[in-house]
N, C-alpha and C positions, 0 to 999 in steps of 0.2 A: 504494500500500500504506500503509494505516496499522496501530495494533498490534492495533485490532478486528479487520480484516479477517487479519494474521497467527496471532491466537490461531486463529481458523475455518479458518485451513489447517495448524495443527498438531495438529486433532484426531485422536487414534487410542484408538481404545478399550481401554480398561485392565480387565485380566483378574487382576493380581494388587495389591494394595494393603499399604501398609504399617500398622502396627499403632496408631496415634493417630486418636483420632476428630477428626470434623470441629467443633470451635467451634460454639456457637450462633449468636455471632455471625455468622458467616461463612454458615452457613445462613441467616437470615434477611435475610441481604445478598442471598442466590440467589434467595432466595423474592420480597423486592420486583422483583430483578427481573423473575423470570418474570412477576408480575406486571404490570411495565411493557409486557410485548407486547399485540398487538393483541387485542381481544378483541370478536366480533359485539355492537353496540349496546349493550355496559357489560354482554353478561349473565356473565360471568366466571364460566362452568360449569367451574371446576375445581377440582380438590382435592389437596395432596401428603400424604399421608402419613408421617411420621418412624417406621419402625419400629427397635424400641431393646430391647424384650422376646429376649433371647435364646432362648427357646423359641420364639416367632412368628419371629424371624428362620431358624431350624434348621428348621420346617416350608416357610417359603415357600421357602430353598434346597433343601431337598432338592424339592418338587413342583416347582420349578424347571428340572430335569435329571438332578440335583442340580449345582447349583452352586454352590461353595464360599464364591468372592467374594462372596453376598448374605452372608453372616456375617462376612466378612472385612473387608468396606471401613469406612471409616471415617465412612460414615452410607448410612442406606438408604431409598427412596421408594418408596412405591406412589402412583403419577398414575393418577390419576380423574377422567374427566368426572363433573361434578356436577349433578344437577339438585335433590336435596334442598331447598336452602333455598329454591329457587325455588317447590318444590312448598307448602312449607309458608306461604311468602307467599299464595299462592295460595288455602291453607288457610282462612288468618284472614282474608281478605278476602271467606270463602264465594263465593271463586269455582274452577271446574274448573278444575286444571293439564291444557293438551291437549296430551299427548304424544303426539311426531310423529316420520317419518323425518328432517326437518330438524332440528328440537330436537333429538336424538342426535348427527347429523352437528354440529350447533353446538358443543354438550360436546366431541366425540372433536377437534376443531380446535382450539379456545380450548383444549384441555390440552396438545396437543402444541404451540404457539405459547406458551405458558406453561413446559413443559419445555425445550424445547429454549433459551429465553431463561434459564432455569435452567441448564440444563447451559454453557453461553457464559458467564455468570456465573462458576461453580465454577471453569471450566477457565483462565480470565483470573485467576483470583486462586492457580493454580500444582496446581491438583487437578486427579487422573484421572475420566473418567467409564466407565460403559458401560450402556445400556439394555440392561432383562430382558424381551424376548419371551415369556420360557420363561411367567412367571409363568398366559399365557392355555392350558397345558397342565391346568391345575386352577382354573379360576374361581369355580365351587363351595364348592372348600378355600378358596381366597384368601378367599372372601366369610365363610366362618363362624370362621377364625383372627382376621380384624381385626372381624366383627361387623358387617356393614355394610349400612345399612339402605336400603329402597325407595329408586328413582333415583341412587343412586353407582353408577358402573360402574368397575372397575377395567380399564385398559387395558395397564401395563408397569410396570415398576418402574426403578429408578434408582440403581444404586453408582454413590458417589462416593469419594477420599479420598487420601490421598499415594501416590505413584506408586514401583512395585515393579517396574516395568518401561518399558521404551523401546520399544516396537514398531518396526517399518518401516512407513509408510502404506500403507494397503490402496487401489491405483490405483483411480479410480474412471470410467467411462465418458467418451470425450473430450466436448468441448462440443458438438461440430456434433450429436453423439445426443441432446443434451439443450436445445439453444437453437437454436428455429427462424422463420422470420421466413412471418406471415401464413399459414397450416397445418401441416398433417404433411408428412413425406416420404415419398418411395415405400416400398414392401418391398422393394424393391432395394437402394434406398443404405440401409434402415434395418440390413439383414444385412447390407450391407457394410461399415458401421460397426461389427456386433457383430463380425464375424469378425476387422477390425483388434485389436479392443480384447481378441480370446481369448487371442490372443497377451502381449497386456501382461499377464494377469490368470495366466495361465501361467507366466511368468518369476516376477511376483512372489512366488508358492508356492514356486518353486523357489528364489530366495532368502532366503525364510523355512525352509528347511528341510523344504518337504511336498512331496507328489509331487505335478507339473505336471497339470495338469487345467485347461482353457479353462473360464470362465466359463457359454457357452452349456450346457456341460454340468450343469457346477452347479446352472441355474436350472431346466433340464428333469428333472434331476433328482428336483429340489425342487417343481417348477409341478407334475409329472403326476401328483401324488398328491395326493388330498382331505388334508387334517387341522384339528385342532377343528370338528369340526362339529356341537359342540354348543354353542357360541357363541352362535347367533341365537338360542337355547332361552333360554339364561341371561342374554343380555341382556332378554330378549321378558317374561318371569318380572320381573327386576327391575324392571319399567315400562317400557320404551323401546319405540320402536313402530319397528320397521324393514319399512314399506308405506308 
């Protein structure tokens, strides 16, 4: 154990924030770092966004859920794959930018590889995080509140900011589900594994105060119904080629 590896097992996602913004400085401490991750062949397709506009903030949480935390924390991000400048290099060079299923997949990687080195950042220097899903319930809106031109895709957002709360760690699937030596496992031991772990995911609710519900149920609940499925529309629209 070192104190790298101790901050990445003290993450829990923070829901409520206290009332001071986050420092510039201190942001752009996160920012080089995210930058410092890996990124395919230097093409660095990403982008964060600072939203700070109080009105853009009060549209994106409310299309959000509404959730309250995107106005509350003490700084806010929309991560974007980027292809923009790439396109427009492309531009002056008179030559075609060929957008592809891989180019997308490139962008959507190098941002979360870029986020999540961001978020390790924040959280090392005593701030809360929590990734915004919600924000892919209105892509559309996202896209015409911050104005955002051909090849940016916005993929999530990012509260950050002093911590309003202490959670209990949300258990996560034991190792042997998730580190496997030279293939898969069977569907035997792979639901034998889950059915261990329903249990753990069960108590843990009920320690937090919610009613006990296994995990497997959760996911099926969640897996058996379509949603956004107007995603590949508005990615397809803003440029990206997903074929």
């Amino acid at each position: 154990m070192n104190d790298t590896i101790t901050t990445m097992h003290a993450h829990r996602s923070i829901r409520q924030y206290g009332p001071d913004p986050i420092p510039r400085e201190h942001i752009e401490i996160a920012v080089r770092a995210g930058q410092s991750a890996a990124t395919s062949s230097a093409v660095q397709a990403y982008t964060a966004i600072h939203v700070t506009d109080p009105d853009k903030l009060s549209e994106l949480a409310e299309l959000a859920g509404p959730q309250e935390k995107v106005e509350k924390c003490g700084a806010f991000f929309v991560v974007c794959a980027d292809t923009r400048r790439h396109r427009l290099m492309c531009e002056r060079a008179n030559l075609p930018y060929e957008s592809t299923l891989e180019r997308f997949l490139v962008g959507v990687i190098d941002a979360t590889l870029f986020a999540q080195n961001m978020t390790l950042a924040l959280e090392s220097m005593g701030y809360g995080t929590c990734y915004i899903g919600g924000l892919r319930n209105d892509l559309e809106r996202v896209d015409r509140i911050l104005d955002l031109p051909e090849g940016i895709y916005p993929l999530y957002g990012l509260c950050a900011g002093t911590k309003a709360q202490h959670p209990i760690a949300r258990p996560r699937l034991p190792i042997e589900s998730i580190l496997h030596t030279n293939g898969y496992p069977s569907d035997e031991d792979t639901m034998n594994a889950v059915g261990s772990y329903d249990e753990t995911y069960a108590q843990y609710l009920e320690d937090r105060g919610a009613p006990r519900a296994s995990w497997s149920e959760a996911m099926v609940s969640k897996l058996s119904r379509r949603s956004r499925e107007e995603l590949a529309d508005y990615f397809t629209r803003k440029g990206a080629s997903l074929t």
